[in-house]
One Martini backbone bead per residue (centre of mass of N, CA, C, O) as a GRO file, in nm:
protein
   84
    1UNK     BB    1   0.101   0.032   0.017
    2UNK     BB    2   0.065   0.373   0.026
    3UNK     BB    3   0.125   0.645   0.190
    4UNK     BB    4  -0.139   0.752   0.110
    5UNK     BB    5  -0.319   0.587   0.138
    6UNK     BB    6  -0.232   0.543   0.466
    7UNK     BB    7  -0.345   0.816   0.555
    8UNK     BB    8  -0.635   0.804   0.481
    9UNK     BB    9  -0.675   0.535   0.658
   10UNK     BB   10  -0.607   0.693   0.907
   11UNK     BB   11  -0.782   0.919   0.899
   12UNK     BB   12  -1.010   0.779   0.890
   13UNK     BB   13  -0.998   0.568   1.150
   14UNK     BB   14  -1.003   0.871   1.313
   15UNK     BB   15  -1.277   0.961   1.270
   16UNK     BB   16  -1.462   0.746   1.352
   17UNK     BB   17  -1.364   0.719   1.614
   18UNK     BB   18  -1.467   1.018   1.717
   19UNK     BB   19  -1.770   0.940   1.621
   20UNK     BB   20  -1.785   0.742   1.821
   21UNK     BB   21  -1.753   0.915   2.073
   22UNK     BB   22  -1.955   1.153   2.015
   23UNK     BB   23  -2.208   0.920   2.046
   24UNK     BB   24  -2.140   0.824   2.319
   25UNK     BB   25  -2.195   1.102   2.464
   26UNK     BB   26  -2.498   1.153   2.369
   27UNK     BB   27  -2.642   0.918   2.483
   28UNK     BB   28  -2.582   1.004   2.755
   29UNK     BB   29  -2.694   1.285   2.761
   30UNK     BB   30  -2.954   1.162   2.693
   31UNK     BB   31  -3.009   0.970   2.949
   32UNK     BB   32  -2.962   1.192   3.185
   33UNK     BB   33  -3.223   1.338   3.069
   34UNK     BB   34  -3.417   1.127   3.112
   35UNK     BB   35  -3.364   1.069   3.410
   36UNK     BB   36  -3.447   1.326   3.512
   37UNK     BB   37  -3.739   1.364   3.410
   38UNK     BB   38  -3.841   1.106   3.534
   39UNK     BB   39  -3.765   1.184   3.849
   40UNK     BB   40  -4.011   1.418   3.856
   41UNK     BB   41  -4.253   1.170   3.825
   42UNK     BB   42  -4.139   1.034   4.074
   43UNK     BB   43  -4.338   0.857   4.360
   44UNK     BB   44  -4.224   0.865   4.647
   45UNK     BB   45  -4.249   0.552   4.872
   46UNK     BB   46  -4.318   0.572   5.201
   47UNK     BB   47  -4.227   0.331   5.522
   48UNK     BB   48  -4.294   0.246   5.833
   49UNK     BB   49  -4.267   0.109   6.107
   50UNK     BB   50  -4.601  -0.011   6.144
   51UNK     BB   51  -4.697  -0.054   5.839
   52UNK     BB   52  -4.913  -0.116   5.631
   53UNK     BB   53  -4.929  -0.349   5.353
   54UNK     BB   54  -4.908  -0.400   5.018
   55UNK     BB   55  -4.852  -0.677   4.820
   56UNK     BB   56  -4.756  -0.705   4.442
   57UNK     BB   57  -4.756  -0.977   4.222
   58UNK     BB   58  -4.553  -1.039   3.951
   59UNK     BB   59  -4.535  -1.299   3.682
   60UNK     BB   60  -4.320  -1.214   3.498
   61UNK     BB   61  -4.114  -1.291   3.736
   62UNK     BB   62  -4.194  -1.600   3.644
   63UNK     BB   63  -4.236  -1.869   3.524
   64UNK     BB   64  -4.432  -2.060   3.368
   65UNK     BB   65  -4.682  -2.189   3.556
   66UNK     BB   66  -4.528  -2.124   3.888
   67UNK     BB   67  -4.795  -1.889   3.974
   68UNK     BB   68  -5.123  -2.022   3.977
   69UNK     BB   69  -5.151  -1.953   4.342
   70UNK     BB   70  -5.099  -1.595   4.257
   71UNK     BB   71  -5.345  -1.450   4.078
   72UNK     BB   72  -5.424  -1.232   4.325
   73UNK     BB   73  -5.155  -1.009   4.298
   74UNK     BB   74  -5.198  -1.029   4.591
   75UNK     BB   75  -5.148  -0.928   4.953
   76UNK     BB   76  -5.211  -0.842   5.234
   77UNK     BB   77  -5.177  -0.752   5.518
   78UNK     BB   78  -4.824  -0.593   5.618
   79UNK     BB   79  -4.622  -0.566   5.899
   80UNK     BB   80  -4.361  -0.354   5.927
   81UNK     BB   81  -4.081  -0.418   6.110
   82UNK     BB   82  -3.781  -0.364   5.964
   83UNK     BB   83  -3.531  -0.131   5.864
   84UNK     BB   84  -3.299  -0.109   5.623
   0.00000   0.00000   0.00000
């Protein structure tokens, strides 16, 4: 290969770098601004030692056909013994 191809070749495989450096960067400030957003609608709840809770089970978290005597989707009231 000639020199001149060689520094094209060389050119274009730093632009390339470059160019995928800087979309790995706007993705991130993409992702950083989105989860900002999301944080500012999220409605944090908390609970006390000795507050009543319903769980909810979610069955998409289990294999299939394993949670079919969970099917009414809630639990209790739980009270809460101790915090984390």
């Amino acid at each position: 290969m000639s020199d001149h191809n060689r520094v094209l070749t060389s050119s274009f495989a730093l632009h390339v770098h470059d160019l995928y450096k800087e979309i790995i960067d706007k993705i991130g400030q993409s992702k950083t601004n989105y989860k900002l957003r999301a944080d500012v609608r999220k409605d944090l709840k908390t609970s006390n030692v000795g507050d009543q809770v319903i769980v909810r089970i979610r069955t998409e978290w289990f294999l299939p056909g394993t949670v079919n005597k969970l099917h009414a989707c809630s639990a209790g009231p739980f009270q809460i013994k101790e915090a984390n």
